[in-house]
Backbone bond lengths (Angstrom), bond angles and torsions (degrees), N, CA, C in turn:
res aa  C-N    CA-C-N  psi(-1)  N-CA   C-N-CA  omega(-1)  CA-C   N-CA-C  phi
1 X - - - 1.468 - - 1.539 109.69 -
2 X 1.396 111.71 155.16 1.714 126.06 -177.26 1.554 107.43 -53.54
3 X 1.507 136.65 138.02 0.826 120.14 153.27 1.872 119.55 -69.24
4 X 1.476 121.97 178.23 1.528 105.66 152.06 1.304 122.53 -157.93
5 X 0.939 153.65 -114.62 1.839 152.89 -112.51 1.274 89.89 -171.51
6 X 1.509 145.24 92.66 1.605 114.56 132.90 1.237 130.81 -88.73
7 X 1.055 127.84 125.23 1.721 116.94 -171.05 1.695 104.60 -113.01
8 X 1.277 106.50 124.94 1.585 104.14 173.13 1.683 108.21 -109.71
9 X 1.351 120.03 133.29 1.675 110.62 -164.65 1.932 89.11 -132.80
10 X 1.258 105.45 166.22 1.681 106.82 176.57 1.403 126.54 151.37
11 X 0.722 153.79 177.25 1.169 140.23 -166.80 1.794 135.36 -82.25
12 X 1.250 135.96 -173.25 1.531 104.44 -172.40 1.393 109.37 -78.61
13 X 1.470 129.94 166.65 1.500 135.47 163.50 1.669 101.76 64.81
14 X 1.033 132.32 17.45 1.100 135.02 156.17 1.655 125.82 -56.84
15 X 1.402 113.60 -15.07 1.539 117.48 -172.36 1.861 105.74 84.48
16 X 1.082 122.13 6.47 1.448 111.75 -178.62 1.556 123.67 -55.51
17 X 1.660 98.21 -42.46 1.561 86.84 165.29 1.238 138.03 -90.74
18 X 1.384 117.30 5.69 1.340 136.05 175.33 1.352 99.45 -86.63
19 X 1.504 144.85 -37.61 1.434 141.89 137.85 1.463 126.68 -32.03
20 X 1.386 105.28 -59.12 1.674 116.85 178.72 1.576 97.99 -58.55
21 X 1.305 133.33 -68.69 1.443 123.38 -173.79 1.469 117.70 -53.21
22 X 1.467 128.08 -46.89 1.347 118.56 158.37 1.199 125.37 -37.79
23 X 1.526 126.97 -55.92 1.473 126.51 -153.98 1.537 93.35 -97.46
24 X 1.332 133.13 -18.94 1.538 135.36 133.84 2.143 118.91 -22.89
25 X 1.255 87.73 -57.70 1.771 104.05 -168.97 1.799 104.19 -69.03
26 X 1.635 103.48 -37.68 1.331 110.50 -144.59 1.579 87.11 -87.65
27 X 1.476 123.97 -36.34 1.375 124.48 -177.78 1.478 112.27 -86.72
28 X 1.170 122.15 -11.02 1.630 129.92 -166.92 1.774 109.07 65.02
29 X 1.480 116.04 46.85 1.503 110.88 178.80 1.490 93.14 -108.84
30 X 1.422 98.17 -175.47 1.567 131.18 -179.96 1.621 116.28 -73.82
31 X 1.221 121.99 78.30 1.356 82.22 175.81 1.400 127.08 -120.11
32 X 1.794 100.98 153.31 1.378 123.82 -161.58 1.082 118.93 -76.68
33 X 1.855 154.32 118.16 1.584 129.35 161.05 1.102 117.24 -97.49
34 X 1.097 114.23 113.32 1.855 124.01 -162.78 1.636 98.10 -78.03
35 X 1.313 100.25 -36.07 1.876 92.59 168.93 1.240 117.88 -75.14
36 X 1.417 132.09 10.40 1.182 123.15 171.52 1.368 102.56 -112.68
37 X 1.173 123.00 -7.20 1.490 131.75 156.74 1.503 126.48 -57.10
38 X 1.348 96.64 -34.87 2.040 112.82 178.74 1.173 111.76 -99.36
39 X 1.670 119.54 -15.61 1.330 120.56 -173.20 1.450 85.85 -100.97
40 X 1.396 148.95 3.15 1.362 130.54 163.32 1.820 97.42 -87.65
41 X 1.042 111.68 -50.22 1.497 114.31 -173.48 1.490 92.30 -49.36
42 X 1.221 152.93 -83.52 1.229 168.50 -127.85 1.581 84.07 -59.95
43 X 1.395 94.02 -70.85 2.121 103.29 -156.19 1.728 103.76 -62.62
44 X 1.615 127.65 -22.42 1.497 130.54 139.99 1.246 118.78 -21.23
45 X 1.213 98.91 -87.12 1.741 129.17 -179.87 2.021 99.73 -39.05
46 X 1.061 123.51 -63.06 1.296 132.34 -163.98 1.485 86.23 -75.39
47 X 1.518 145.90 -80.11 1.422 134.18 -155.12 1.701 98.41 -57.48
48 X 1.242 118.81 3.23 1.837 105.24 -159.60 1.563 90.91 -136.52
49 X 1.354 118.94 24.03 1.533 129.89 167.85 1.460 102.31 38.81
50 X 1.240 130.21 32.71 1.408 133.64 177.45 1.406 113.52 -58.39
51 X 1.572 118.03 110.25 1.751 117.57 160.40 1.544 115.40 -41.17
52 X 1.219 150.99 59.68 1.204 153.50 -174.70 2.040 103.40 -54.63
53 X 1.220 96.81 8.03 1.647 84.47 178.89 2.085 112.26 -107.29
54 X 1.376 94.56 -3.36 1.591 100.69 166.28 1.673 119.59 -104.47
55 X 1.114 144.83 177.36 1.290 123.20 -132.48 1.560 69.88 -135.29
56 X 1.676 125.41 -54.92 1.503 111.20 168.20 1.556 139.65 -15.21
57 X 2.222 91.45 -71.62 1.439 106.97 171.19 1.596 109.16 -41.39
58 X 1.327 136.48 -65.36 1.293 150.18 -143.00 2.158 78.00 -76.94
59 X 0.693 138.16 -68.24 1.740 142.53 -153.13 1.746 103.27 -59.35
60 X 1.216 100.19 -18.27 2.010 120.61 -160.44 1.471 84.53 -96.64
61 X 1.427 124.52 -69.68 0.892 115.09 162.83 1.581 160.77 -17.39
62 X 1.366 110.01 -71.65 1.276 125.33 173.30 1.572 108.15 -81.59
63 X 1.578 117.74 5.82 1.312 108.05 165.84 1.590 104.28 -82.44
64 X 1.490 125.13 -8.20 1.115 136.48 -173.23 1.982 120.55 -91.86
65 X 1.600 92.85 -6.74 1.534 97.88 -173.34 1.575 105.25 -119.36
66 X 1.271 83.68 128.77 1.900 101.41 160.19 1.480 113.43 -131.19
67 X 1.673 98.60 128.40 1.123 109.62 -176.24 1.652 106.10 -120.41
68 X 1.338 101.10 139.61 1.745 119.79 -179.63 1.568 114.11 -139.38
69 X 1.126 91.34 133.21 1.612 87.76 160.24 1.605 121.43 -124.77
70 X 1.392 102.45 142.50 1.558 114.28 -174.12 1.370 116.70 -123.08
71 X 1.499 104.03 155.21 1.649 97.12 179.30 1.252 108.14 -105.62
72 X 1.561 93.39 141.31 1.134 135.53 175.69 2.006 113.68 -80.70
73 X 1.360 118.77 79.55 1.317 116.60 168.07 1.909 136.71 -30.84
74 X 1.605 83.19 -48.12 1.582 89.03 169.82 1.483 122.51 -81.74
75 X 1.438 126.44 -1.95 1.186 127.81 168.87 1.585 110.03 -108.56
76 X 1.516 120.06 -21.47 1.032 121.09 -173.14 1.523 127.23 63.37
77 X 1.751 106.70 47.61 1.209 134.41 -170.11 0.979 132.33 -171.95
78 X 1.300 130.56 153.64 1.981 122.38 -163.27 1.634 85.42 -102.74
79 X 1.447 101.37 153.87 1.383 125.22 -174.01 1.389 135.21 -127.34
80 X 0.965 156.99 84.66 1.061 164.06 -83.90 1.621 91.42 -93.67
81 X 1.709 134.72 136.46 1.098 142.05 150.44 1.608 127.84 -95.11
82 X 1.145 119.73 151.31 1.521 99.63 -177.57 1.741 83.94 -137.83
83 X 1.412 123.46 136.21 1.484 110.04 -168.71 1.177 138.54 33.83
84 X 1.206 110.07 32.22 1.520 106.88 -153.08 1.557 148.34 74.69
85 X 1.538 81.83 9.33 1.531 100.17 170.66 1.430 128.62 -105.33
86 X 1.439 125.29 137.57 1.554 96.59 -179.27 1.407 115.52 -99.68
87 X 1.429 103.72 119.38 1.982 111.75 -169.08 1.326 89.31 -121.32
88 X 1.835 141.39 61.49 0.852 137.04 149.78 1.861 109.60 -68.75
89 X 1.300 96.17 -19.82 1.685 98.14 -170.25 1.573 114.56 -91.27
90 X 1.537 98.07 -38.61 1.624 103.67 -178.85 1.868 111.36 -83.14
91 X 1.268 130.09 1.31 1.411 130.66 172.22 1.855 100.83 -96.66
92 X 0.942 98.03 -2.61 1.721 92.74 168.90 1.716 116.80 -106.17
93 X 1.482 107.00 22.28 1.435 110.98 -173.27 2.067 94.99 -86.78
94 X 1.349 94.37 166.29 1.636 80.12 164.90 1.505 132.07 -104.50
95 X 1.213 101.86 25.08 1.521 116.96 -172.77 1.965 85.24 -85.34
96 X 1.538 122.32 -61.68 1.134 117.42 -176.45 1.814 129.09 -76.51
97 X 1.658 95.99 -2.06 1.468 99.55 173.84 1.900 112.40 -83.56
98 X 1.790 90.64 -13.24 2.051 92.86 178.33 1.520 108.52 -81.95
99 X 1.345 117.59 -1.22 1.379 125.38 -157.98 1.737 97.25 -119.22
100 X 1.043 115.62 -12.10 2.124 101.08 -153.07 1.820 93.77 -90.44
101 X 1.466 122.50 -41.66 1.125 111.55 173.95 1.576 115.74 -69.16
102 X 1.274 119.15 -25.32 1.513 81.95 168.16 1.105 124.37 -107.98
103 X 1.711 122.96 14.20 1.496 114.22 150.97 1.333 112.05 -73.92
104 X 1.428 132.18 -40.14 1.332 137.17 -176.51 1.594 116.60 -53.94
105 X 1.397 120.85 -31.07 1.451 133.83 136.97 1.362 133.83 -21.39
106 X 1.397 97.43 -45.62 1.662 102.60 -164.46 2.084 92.41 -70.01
107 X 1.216 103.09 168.64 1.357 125.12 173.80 1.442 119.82 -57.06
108 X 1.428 94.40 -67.26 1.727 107.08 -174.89 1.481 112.73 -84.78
109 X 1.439 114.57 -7.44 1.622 105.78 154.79 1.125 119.07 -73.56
110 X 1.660 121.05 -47.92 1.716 124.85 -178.30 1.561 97.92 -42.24
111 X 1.145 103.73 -70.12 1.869 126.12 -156.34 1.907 103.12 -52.02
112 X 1.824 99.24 -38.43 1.877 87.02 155.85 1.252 135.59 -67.20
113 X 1.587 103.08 -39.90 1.475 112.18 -174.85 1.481 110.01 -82.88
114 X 1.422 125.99 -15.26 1.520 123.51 155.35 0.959 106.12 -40.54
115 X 1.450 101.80 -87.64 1.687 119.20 -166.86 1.548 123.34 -33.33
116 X 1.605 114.70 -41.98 1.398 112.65 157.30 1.323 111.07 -64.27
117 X 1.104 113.17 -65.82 1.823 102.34 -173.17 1.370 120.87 -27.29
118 X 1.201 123.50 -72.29 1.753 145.66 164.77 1.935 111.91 -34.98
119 X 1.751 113.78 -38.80 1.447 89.69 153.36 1.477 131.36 -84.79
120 X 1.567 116.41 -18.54 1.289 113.53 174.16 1.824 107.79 -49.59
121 X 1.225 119.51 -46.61 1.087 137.63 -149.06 1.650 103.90 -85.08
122 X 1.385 129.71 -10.91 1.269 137.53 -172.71 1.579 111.31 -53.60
123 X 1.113 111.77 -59.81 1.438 116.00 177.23 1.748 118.90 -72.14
124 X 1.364 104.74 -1.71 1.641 110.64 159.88 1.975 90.65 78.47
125 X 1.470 97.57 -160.80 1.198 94.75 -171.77 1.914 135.65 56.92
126 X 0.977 82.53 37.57 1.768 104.26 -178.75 1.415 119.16 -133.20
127 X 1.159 136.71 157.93 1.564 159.10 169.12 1.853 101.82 -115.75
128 X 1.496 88.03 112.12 1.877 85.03 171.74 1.848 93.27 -130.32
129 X 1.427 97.90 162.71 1.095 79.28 -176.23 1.988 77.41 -150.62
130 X 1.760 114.58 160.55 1.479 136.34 179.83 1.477 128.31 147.03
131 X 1.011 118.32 -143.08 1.451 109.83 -166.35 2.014 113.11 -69.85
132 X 1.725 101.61 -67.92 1.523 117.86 176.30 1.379 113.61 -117.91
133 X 1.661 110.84 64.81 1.374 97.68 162.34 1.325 110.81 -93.95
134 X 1.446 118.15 -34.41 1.477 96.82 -174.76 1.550 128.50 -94.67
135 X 1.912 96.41 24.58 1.114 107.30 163.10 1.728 142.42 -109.02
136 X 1.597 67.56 -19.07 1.962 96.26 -172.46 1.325 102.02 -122.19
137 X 1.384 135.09 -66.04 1.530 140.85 -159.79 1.824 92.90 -66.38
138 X 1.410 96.33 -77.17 1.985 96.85 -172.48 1.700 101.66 -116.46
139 X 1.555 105.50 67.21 1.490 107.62 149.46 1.614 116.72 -35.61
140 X 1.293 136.27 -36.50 1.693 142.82 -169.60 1.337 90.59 -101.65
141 X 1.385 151.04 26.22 1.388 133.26 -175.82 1.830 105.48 -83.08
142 X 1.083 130.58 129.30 1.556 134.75 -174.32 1.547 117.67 -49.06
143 X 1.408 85.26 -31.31 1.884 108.53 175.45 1.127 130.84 -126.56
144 X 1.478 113.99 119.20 1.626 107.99 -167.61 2.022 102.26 -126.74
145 X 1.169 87.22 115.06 2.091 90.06 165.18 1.141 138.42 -97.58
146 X 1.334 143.26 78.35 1.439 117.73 -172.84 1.379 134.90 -89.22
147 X 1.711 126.20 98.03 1.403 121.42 -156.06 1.333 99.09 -101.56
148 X 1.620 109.08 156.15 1.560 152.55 -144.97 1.286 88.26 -156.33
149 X 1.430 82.72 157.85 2.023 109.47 163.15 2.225 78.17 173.49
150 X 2.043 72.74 150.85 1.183 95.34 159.18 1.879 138.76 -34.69
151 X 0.824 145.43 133.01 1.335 161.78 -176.45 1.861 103.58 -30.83
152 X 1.390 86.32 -72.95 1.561 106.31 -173.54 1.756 104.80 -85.53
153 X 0.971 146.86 4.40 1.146 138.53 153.14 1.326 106.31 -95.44
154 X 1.691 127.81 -38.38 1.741 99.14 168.20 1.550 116.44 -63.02
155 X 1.052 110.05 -31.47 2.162 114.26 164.09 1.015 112.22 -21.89
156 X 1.423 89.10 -56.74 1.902 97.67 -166.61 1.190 115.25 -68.80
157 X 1.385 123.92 -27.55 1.380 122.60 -142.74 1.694 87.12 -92.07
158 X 1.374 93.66 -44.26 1.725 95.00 171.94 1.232 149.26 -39.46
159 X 1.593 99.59 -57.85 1.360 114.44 157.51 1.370 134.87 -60.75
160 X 1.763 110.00 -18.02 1.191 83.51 172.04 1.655 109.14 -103.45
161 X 1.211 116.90 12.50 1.230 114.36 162.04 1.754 116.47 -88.09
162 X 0.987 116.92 -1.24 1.094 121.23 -179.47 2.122 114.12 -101.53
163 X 1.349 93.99 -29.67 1.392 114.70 -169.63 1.427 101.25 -74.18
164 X 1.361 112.85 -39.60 1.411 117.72 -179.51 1.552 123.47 -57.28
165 X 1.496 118.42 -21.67 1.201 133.62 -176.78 1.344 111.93 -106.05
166 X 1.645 108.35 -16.01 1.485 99.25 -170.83 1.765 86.12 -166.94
167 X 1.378 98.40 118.22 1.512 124.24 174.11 1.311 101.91 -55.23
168 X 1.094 107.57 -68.42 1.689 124.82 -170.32 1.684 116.64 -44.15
169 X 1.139 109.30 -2.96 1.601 112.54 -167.35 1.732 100.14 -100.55
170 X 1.221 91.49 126.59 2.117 105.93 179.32 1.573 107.96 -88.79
171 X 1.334 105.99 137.90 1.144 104.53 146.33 1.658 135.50 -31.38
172 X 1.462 123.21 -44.31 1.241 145.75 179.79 1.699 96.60 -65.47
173 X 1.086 118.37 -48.90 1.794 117.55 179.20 1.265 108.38 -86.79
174 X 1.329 137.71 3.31 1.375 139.04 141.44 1.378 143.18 -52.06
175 X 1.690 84.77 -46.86 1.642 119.79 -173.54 2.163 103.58 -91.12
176 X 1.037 94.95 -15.31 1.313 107.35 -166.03 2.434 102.67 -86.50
177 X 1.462 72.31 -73.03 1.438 76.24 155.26 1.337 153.67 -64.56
178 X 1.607 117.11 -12.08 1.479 136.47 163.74 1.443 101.89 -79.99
179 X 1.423 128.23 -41.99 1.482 127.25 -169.42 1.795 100.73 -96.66
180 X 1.111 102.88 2.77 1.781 93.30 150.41 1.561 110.94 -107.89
181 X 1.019 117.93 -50.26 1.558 112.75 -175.07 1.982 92.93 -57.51
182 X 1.249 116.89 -52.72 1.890 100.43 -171.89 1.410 97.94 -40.12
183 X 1.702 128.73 -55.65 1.458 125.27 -165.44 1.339 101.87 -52.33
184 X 0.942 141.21 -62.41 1.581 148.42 -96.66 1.878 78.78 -117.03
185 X 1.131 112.64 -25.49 2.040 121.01 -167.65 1.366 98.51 -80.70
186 X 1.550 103.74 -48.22 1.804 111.54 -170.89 1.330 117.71 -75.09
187 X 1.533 108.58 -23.80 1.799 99.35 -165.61 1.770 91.14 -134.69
188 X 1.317 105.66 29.88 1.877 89.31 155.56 1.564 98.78 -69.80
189 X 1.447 101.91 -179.69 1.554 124.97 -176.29 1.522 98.02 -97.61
190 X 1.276 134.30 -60.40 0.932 143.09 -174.65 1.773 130.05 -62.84
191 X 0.938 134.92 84.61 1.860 123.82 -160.56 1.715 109.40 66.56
192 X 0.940 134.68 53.02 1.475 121.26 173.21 0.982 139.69 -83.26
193 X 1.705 131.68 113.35 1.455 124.85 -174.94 1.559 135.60 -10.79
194 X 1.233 96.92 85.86 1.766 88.86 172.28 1.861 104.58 -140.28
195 X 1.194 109.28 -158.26 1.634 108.92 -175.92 1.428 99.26 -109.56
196 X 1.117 126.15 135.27 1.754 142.75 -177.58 1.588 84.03 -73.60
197 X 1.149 115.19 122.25 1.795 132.74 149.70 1.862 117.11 -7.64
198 X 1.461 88.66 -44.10 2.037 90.80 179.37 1.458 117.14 -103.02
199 X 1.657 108.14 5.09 1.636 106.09 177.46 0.953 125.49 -84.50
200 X 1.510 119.89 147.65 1.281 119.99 -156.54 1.745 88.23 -96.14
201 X 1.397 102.33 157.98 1.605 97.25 -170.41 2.007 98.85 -112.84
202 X 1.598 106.08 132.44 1.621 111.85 -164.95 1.815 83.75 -115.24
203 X 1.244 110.32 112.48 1.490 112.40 170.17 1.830 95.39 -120.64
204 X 1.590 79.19 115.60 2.111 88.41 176.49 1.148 125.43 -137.80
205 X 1.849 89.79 56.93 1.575 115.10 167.51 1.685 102.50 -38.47
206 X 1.384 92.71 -61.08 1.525 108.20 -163.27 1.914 127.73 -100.36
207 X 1.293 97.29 30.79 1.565 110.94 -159.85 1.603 98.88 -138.58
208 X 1.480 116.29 127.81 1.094 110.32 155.33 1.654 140.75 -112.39
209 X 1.532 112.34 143.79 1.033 122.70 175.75 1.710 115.02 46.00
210 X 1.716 98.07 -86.33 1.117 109.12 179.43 1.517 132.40 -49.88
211 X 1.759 96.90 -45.06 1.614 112.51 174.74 1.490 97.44 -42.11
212 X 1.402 95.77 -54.36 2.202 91.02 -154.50 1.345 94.80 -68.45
213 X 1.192 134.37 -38.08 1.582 116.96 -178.82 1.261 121.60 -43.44
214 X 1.730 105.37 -24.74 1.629 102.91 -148.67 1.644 90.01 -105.73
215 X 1.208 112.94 -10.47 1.558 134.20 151.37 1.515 116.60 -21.16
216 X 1.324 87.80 -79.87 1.780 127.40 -159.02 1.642 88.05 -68.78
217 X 1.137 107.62 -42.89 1.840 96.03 -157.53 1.473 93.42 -90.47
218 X 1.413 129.03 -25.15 1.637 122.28 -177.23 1.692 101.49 -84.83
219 X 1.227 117.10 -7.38 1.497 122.11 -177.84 1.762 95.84 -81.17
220 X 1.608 124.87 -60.48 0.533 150.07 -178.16 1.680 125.04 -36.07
221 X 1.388 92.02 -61.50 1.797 120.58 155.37 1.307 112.94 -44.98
222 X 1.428 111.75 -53.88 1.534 116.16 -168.76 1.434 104.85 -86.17
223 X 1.516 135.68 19.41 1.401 133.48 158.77 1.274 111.89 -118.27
224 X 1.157 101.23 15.41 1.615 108.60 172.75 1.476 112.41 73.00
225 X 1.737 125.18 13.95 1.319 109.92 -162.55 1.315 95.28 -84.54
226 X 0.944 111.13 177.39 1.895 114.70 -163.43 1.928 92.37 -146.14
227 X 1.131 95.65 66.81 1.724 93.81 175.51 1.260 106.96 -94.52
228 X 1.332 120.28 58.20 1.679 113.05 166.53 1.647 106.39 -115.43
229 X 0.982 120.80 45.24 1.568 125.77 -175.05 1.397 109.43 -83.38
């Protein structure tokens, strides 16, 4: 049987990639984090003092970035590269999470990080998951998710993933920074966060982990997709 496309898209701290890597594991696909794709561009841009407000700087630039991801055996996961570096760890700081939506905004970042996205994705058989894939990157993807959760439970979920790495981080700069990046996702000009017309909508205020997995794959079942290739 065909492999195909699942795309899960939604807002931040939603669990999307903690979904995408499961239903990645459970089907044996690829999977892609397109936000770790913008959060390498971003943490570029910031170590390389890049003016990101001229359309030049940003073009000079990204002729300078290659991004890959490889797997990692002892974690049992691909990891974000940036030149050959692995900054899967340093794009999860929050100095570069106040910065990724509005480089990820700009034009000629989308239109790079499309264009990669869309060849990873050629041979199908992948789980990507971020803002507009299943609107912009794989409009035709077989599977489309869009996950939600409550306000103050993605907070939470944040902070304490964030707290763990860094004492110093408040609740108040949690809440501050999720409700700018939600703005900054919904009302760019360019690709802006919303739900693709055929996505099914996964809100797991109240569901954990596992539930939504068993979600995705009984959702999955019941459209007849047959992603066990």
């Amino acid at each position: 049987m065909r492999n195909i496309i699942i795309t899960i898209d939604g807002y931040s701290s939603c669990g999307k990639s903690t979904l995408a890597k499961a239903l990645a594991r459970h089907f044996n696909y690829v999977y892609i984090d397109s936000g770790a794709m913008y959060r390498a561009i971003t943490l570029y841009f910031l170590r390389n003092h890049i003016d990101w407000s001229t359309d030049e700087a940003v073009q000079e630039a990204l002729a300078n970035v290659q991004l890959e991801f490889k797997f990692n055996p002892e974690r049992q996961q691909s990891e974000m590269h940036l030149n050959g570096e692995n900054v899967e760890y340093v794009i999860r700081d929050l100095v570069v999470a106040e910065k990724v939506s509005e480089v990820a905004a700009l034009k000629w970042v989308r239109e790079f990080a499309v264009a990669a996205q869309r060849s990873m994705g050629q041979q199908k058989g992948i789980v990507m998951d971020g803002r507009d894939i299943g609107t912009t990157v794989f409009p035709e993807a077989e599977l489309k998710l869009f996950m939600t959760a409550d306000t103050a439970v993605r907070v939470g979920r944040r902070f304490k993933e964030l707290v763990a790495k860094d004492p110093s981080v408040t609740l108040e700069d949690v809440m501050a920074n999720l409700e700018m990046r939600d703005y900054i996702d919904s009302h760019r000009d360019i690709s802006p966060l919303r739900k693709a017309d055929d996505a099914i909508v996964l809100d797991n205020t109240n569901i954990s982990p596992e539930e939504q997995l068993e979600f995705a794959i009984g959702t999955a079942q019941q459209l007849k997709l047959n992603t066990n290739c």
